[in-house]
C-alpha positions as CSV (number, residue, x, y, z in Angstrom):
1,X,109.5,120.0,112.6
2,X,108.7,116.3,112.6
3,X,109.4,113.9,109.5
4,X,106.8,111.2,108.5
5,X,108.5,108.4,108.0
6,X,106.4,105.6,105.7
7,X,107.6,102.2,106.5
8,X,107.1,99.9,104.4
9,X,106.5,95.8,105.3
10,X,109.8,94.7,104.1
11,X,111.3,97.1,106.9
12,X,108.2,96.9,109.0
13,X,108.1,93.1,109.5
14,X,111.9,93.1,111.0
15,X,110.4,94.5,114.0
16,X,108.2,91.5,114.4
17,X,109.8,88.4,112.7
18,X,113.7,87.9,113.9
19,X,115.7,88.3,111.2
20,X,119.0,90.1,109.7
21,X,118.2,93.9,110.9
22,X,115.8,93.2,113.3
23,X,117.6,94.6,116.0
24,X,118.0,98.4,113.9
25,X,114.5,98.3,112.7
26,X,113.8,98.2,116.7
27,X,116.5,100.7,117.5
28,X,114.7,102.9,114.9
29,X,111.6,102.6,115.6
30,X,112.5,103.3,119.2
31,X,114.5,106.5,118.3
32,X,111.8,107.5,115.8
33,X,108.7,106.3,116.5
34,X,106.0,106.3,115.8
35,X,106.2,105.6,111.8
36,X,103.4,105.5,109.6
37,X,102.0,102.7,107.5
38,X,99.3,101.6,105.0
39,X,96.3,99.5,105.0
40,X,98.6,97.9,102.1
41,X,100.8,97.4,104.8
42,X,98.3,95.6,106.9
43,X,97.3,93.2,104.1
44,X,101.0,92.7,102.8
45,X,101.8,91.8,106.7
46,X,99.0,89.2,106.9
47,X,100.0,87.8,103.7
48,X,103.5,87.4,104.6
49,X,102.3,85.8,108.4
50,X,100.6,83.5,106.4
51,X,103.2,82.5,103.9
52,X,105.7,82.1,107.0
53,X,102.9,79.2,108.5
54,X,102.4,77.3,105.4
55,X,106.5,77.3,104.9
56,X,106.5,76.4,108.6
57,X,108.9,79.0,109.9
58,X,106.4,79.8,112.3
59,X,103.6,77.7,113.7
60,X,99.7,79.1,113.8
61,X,100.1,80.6,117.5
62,X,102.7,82.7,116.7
63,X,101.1,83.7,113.3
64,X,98.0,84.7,115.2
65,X,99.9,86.6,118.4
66,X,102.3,88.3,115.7
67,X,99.5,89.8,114.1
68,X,97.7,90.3,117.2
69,X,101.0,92.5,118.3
70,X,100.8,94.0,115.2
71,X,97.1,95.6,115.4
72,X,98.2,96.7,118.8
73,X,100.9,98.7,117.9
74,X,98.4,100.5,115.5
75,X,95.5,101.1,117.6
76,X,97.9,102.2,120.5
77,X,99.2,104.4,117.7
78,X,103.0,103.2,117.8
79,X,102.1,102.8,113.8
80,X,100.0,105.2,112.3
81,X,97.6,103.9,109.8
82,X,96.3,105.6,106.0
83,X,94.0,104.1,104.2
84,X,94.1,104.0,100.5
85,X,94.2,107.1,98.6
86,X,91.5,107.4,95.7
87,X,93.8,107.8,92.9
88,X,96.3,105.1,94.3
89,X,95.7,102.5,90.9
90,X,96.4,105.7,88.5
91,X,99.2,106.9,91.2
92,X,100.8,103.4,90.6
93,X,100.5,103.1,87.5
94,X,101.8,106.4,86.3
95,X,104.7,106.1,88.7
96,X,105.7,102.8,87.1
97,X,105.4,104.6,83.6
98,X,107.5,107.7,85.2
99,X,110.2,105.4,86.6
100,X,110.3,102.8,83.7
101,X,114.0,101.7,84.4
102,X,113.8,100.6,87.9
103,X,111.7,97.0,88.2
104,X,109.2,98.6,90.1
105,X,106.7,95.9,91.6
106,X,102.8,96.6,91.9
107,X,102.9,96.9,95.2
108,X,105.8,99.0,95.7
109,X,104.1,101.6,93.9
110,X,101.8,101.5,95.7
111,X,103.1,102.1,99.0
112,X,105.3,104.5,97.5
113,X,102.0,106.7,95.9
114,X,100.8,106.3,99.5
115,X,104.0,108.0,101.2
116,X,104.2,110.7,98.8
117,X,100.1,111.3,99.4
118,X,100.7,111.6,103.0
119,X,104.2,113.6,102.1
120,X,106.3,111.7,104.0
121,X,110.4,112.7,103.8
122,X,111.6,109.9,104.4
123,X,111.2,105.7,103.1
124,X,112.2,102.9,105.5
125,X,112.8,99.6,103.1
126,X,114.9,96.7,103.1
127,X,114.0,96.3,99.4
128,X,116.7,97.8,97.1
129,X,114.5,98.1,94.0
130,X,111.8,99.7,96.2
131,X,115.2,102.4,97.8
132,X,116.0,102.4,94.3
133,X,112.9,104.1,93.2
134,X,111.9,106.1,96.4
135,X,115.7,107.8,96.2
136,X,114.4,108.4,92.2
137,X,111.3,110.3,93.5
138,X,113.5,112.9,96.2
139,X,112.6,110.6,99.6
140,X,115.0,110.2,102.2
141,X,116.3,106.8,102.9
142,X,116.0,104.6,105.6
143,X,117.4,101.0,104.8
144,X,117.3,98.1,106.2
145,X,118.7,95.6,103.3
């Protein structure tokens, strides 16, 4: 039986921006491929392109070929796109009620309603609040902090 394994950007943009873990979020993804993902995660990696150009760690070719690379892992199917679930605003905010002692961010509920909505096993992060709660709701744990 195969796991779905949800990445979400923090873990996801590793494999596209060199940084600390790059090189076992591309071992991973190599071993384990392909991984699924969220439109969330397609605006979350646009915003972060974008913040990396305005603070200059990249320069606007690279922005535009990363995210170029990027939609062409996902229409070759190397990432596995969902789109938004219907209930995804009530899903986030109930799970941030449900889990009221971990700092849970807006958008890591999210993402983390969209994983359980497409039951994935198993949550690839390099965010420790976000591990923090996906260990809370019975996922499997993929980190890359």
């Amino acid at each position: 039986m195969n796991r779905l394994i949800y990445f979400d950007t923090s873990a996801l943009a590793k494999w596209y921006i060199n940084e600390a873990g790059s090189d076992d979020v591309e071992r991973y993804l190599q071993d384990h491929g392909p991984v699924e993902i969220s439109d969330l995660t397609i605006v979350e990696m646009r915003s972060l392109l974008s913040k990396l150009r305005r603070e200059r760690s990249i320069g606007p070719e690279m922005e535009i070929r990363i995210f170029a690379t990027f939609q062409e892992d996902i229409r070759l199917k190397h990432l596995i796109r969902h789109p938004f679930p219907e209930e995804i605003a009530t899903g986030a905010a109930n799970l941030i009620s449900v889990l009221s002692d971990v700092p849970l961010r807006t958008l890591d509920a999210m993402h983390l309603v969209i994983a359980k909505e497409i039951f994935a096993d198993t949550l690839a992060t390099a965010d420790k609040i976000m591990a923090s709660a996906a260990q809370a709701m019975g996922f499997s744990l993929v980190r890359f902090d």
